[in-house]
C-alpha positions as CSV (number, residue, x, y, z in Angstrom):
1,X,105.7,89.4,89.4
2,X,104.5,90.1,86.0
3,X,107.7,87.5,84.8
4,X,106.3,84.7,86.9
5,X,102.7,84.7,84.8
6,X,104.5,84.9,81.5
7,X,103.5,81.0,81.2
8,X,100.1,81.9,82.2
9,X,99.1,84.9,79.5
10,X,100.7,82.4,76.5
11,X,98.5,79.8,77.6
12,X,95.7,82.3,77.6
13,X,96.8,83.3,74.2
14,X,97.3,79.7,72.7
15,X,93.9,78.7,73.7
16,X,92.3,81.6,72.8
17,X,93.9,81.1,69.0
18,X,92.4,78.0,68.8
19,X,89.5,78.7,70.0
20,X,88.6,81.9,68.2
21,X,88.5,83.6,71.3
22,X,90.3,86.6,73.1
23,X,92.3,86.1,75.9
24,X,89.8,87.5,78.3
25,X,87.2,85.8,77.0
26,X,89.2,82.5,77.9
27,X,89.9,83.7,80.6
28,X,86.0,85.1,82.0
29,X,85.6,81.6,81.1
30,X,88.6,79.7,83.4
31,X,86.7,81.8,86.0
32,X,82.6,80.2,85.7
33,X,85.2,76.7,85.3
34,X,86.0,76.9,88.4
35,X,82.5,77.8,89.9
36,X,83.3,81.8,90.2
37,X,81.3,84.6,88.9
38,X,83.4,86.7,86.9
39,X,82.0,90.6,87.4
40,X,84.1,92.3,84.5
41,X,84.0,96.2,83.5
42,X,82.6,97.7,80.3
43,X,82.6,100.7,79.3
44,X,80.8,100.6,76.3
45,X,78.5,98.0,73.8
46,X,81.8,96.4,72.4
47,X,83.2,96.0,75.8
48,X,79.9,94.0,76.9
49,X,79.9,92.1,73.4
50,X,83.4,90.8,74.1
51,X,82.9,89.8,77.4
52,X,79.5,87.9,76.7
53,X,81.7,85.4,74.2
54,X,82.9,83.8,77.1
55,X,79.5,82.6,77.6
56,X,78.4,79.4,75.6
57,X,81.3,77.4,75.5
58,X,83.4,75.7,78.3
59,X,87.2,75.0,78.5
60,X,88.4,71.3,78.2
61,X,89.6,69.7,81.9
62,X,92.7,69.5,79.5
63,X,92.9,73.4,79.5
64,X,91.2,74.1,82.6
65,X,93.7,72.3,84.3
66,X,96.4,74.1,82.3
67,X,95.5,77.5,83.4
68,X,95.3,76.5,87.2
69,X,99.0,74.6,87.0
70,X,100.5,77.9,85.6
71,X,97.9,79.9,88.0
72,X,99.8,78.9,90.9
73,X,103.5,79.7,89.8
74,X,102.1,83.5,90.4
75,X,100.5,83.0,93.3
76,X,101.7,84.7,96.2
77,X,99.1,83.4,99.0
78,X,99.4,79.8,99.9
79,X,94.9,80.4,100.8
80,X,94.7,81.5,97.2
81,X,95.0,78.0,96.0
82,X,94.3,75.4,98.3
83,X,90.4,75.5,97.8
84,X,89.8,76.9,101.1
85,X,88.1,80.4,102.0
């Protein structure tokens, strides 16, 4: 439920801050972290700008882990999380 990733989107938002980041470009970023390829949509040249600044930088473990703790209060799926495909 959109209440249980309230956690989630402030740490977004928090590192983003002090990053000089967006939210979406932390998290593209969580994504390559945890050995993913993020595929995002853009519409247009800004879109494609924004999403490249997750490129170039990497998240602390500190943060990385972070996202993942309050990743999993949303889950839903047990498989989603346990590293297994």
């Amino acid at each position: 439920s959109p209440k249980q990733l309230e956690g989630l989107v402030e740490k977004l938002k928090e590192i983003a801050e002090s990053r000089g980041k967006t939210p979406a470009q932390v998290a593209l970023n969580w994504v390559v972290c945890k050995g993913a390829v993020p595929i995002p949509g853009a519409k247009n040249a800004k879109q494609a700008r924004d999403n490249a600044g997750a490129l170039g930088w990497r998240l602390t473990e500190e943060e990385e882990n972070s996202l993942s703790m309050l990743g999993k209060v949303g889950g839903t799926n047990p498989w989603q999380h346990d590293g297994k495909v």
